[in-house]
DSSP file (Angstrom, degrees, kcal/mol; ACC not computed):
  #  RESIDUE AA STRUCTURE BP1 BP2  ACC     N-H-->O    O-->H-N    N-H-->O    O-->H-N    TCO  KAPPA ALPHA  PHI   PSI    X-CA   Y-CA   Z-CA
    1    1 A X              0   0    0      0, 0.0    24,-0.2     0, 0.0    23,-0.2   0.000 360.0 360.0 360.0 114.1  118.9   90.6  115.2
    2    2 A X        -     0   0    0     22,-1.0     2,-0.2    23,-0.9     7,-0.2  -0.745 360.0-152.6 -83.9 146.8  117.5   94.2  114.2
    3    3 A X        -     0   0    0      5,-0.5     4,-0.4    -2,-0.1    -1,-0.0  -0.954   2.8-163.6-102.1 119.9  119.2   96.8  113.7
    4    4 A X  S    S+     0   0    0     -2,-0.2     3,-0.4     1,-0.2    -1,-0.0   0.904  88.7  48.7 -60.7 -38.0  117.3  100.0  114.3
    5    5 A X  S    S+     0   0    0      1,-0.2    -1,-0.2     2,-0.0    -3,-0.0   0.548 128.3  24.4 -79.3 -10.9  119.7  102.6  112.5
    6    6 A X  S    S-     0   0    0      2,-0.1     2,-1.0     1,-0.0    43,-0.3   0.279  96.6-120.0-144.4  27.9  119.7  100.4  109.5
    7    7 A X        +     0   0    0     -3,-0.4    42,-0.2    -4,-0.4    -3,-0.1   0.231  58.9 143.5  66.2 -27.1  116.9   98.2  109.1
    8    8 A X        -     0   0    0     -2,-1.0    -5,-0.5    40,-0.2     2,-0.4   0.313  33.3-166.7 -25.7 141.1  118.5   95.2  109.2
    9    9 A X  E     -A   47   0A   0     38,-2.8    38,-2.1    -7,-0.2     2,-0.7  -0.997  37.5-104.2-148.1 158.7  117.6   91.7  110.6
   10   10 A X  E     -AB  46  23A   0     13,-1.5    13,-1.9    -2,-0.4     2,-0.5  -0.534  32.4-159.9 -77.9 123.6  120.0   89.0  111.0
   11   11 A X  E     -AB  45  22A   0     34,-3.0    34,-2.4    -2,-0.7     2,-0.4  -0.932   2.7-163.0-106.6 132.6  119.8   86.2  108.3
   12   12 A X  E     -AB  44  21A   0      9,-3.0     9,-1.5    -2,-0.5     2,-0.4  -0.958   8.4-159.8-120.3 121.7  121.5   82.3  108.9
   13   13 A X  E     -AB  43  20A   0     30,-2.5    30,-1.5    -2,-0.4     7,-0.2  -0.660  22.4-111.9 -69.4 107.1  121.9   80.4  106.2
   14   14 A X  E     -A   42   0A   0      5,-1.3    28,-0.1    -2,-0.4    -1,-0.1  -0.173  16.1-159.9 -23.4 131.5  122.3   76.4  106.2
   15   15 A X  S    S+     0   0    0     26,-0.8    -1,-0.2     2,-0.1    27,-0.1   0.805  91.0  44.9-103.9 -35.7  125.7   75.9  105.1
   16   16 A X  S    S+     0   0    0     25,-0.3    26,-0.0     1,-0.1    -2,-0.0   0.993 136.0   4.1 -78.0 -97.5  124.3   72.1  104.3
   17   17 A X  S    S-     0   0    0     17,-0.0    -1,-0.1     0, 0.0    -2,-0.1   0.274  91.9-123.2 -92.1  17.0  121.1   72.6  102.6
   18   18 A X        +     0   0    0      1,-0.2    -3,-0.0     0, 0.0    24,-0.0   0.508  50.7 157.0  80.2  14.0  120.9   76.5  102.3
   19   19 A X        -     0   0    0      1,-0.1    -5,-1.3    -6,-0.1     2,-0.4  -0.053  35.8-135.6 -72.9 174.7  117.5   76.8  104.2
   20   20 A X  E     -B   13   0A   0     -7,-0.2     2,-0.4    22,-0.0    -7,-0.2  -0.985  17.1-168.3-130.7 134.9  117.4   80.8  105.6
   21   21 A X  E     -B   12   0A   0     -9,-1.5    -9,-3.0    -2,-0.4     2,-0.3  -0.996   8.6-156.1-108.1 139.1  116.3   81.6  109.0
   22   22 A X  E     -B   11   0A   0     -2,-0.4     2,-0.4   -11,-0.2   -11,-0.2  -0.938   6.6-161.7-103.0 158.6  115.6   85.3  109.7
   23   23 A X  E     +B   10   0A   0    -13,-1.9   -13,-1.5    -2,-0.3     5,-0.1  -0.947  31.2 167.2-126.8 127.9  115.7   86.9  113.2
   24   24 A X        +     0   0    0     -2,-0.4   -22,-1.0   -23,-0.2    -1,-0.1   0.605  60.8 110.9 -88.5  -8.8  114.3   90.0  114.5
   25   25 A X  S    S-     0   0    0    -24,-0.2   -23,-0.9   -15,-0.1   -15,-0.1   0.445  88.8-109.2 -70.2 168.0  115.1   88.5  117.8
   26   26 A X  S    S-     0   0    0      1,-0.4     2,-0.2   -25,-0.2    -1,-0.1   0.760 102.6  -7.4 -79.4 -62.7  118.2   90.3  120.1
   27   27 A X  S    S-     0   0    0    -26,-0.1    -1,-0.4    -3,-0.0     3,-0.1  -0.865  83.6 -99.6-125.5 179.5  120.3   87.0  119.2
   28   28 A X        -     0   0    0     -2,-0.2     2,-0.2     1,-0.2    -2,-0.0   0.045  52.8 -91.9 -79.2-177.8  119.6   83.5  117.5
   29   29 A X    >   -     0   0    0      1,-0.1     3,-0.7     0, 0.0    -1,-0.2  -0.563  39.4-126.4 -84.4 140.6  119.0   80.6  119.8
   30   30 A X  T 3  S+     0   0    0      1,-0.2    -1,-0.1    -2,-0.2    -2,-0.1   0.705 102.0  44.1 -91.7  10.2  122.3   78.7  120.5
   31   31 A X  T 3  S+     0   0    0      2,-0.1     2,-0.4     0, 0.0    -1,-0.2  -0.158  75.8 161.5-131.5  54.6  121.6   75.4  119.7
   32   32 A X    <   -     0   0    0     -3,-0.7     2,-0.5     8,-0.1    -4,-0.0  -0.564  13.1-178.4 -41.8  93.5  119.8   76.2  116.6
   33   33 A X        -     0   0    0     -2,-0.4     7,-0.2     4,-0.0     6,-0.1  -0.818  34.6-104.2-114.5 137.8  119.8   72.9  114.4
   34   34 A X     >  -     0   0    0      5,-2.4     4,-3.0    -2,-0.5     5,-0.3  -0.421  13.6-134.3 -74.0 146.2  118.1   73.3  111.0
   35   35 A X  T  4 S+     0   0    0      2,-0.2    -1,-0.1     1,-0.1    -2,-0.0   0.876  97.0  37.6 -28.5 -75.7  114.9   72.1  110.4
   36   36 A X  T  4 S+     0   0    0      1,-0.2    -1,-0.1     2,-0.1    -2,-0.1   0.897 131.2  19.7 -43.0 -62.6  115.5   70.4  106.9
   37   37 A X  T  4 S-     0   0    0      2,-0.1    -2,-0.2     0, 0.0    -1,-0.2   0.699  89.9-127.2-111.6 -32.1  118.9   69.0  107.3
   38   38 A X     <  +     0   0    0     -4,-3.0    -3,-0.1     1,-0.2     2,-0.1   0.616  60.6 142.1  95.0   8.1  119.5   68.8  110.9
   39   39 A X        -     0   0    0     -5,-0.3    -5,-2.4     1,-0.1    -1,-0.2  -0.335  42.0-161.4 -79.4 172.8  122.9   70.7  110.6
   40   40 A X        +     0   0    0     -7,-0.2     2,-0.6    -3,-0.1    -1,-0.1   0.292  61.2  99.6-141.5  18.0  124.0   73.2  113.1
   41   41 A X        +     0   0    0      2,-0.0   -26,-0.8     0, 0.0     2,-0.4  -0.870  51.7 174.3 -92.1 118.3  126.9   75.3  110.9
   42   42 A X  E     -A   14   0A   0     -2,-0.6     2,-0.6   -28,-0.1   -28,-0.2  -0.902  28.6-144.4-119.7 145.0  125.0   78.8  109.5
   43   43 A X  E     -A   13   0A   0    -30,-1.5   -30,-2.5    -2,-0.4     2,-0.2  -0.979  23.9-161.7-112.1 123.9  126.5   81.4  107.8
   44   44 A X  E     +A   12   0A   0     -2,-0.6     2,-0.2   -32,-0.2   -32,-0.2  -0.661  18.3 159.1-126.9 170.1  124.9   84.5  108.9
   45   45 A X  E     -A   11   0A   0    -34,-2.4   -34,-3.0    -2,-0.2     2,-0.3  -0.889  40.6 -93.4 177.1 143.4  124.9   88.2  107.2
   46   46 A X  E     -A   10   0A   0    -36,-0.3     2,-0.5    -2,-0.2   -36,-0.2  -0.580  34.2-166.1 -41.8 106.3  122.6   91.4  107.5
   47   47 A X  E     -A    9   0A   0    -38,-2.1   -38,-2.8    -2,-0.3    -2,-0.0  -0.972  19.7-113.9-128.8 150.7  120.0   91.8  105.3
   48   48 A X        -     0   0    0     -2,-0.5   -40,-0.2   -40,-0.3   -41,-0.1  -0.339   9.1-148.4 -67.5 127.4  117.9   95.1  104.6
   49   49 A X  S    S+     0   0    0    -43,-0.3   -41,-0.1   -42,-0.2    -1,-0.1   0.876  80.6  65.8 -59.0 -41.4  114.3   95.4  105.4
   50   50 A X  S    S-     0   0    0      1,-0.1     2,-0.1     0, 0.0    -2,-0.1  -0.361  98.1 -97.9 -81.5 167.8  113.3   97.9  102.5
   51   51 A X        -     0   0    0      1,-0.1    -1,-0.1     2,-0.1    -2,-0.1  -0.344  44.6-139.1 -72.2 151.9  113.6   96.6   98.9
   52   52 A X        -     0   0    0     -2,-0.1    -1,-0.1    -4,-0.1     5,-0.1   0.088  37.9 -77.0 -83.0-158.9  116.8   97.5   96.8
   53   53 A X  S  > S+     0   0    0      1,-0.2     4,-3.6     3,-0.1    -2,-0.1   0.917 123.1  51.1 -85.1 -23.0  117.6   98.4   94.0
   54   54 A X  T  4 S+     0   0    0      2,-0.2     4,-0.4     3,-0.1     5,-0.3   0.824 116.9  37.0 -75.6 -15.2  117.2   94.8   92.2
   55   55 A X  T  4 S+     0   0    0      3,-0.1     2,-1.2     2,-0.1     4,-0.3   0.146 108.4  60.0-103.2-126.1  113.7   93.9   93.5
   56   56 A X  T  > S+     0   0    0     -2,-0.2     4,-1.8     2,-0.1    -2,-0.2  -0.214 114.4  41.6   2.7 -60.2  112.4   97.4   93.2
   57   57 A X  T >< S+     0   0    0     -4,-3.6     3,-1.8    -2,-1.2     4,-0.4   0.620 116.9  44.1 -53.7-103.3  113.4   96.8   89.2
   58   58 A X  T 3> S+     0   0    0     -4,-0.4     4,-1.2     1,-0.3    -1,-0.2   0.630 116.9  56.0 -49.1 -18.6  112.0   92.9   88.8
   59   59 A X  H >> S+     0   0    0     -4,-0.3     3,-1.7    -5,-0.3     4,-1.6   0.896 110.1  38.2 -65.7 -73.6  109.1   94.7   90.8
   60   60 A X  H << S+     0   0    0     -4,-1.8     3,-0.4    -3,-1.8    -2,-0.2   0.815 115.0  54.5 -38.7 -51.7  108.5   97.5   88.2
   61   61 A X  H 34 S+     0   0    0     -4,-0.4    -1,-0.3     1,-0.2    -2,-0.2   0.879 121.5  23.1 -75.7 -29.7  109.0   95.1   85.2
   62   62 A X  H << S+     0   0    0     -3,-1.7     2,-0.3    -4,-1.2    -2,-0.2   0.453  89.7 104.0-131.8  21.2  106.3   92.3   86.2
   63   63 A X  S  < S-     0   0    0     -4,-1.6     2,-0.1    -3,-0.4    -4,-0.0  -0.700  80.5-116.1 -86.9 164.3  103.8   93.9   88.4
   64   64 A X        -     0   0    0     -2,-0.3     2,-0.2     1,-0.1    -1,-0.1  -0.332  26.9-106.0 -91.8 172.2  100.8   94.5   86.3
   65   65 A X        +     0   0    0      1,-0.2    -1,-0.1     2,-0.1     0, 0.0  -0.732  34.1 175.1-109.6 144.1   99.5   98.6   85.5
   66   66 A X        +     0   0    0     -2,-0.2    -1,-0.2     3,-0.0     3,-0.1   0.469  38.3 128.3-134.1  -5.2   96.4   99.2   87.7
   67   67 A X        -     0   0    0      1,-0.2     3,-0.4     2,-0.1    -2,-0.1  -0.166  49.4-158.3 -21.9 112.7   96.7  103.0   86.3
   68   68 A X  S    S+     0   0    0      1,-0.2    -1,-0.2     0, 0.0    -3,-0.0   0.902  83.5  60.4 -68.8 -48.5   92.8  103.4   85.0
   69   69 A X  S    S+     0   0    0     -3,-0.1     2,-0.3     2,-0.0    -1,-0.2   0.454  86.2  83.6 -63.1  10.7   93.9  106.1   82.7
   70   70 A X  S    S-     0   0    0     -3,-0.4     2,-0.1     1,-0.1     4,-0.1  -0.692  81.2 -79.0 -88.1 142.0   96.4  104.6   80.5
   71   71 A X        -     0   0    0     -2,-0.3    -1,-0.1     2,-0.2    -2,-0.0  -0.297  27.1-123.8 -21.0 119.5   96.0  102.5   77.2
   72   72 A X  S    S+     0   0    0      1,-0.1     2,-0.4    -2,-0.1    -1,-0.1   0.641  93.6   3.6 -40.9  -7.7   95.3   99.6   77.1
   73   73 A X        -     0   0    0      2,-0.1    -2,-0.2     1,-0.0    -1,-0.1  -0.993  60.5-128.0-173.4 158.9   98.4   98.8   75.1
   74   74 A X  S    S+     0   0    0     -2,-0.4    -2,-0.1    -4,-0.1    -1,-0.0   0.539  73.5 118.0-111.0  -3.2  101.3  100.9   74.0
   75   75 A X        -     0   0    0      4,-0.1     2,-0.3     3,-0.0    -2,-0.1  -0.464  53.1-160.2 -62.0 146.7  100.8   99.6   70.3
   76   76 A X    >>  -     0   0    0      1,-0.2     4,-1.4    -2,-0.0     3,-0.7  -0.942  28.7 -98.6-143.2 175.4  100.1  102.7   68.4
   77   77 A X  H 3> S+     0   0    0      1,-0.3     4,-1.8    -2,-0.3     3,-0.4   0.845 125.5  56.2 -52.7 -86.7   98.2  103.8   64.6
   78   78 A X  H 3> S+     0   0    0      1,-0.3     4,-1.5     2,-0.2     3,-0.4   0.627 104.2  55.0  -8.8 -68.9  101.6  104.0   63.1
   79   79 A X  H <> S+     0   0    0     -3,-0.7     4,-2.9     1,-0.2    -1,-0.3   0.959 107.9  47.2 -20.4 -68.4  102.6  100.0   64.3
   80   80 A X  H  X S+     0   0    0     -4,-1.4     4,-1.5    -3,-0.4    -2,-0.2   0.611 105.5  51.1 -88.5   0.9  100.1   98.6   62.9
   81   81 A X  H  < S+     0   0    0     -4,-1.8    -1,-0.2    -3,-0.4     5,-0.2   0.630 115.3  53.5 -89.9 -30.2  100.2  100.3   59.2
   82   82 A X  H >X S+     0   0    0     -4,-1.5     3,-2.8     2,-0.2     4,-0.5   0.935 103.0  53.7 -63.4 -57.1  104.0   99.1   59.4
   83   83 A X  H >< S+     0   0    0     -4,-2.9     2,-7.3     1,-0.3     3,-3.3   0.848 111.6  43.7 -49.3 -75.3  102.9   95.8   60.2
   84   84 A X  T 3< S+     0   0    0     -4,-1.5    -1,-0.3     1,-0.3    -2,-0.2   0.268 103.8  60.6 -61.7  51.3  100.7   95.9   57.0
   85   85 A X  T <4        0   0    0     -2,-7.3    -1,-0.3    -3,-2.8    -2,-0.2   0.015 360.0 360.0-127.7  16.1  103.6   97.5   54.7
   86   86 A X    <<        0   0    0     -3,-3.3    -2,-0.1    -4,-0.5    -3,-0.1   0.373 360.0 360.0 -66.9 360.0  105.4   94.0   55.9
């Protein structure tokens, strides 16, 4: 189910094997039996379209820099005569 005012779409969860449907839908089907497992108990909950804060970090930490103007590398003169005084 979206929600307009909050972004939201309704997620159900497999209570069985944990498979996710989401629905943008106004409600789920009622005799929704999962795919996988063949179960028909779901545990449903709200989930956010936009990213949060925790994929917005894991984004930032392992997307690659497409910046042209940057260094190649963040090593700088100064590292590497400390590496040779090792």
């Amino acid at each position: 189910m979206a929600d307009d005012e909050t972004g939201a779409v309704l997620v159900l969860v497999c209570l069985e094997c944990g498979r996710e449907y989401h629905f943008d839908q106004p409600e789920p089907p009622d005799n929704l039996q999962c795919e996988r497992c063949g179960n028909l108990v779901f545990r449903s909950f709200r989930a956010e379209r936009t990213p949060d804060e925790v994929q917005q970090d894991y984004a930032d930490s392992t997307e690659r820099d497409v910046a042209t103007d940057d260094p190649a590398t963040d090593v700088t003169l100064g590292d590497l005569q400390d590496l040779n005084n090792l």
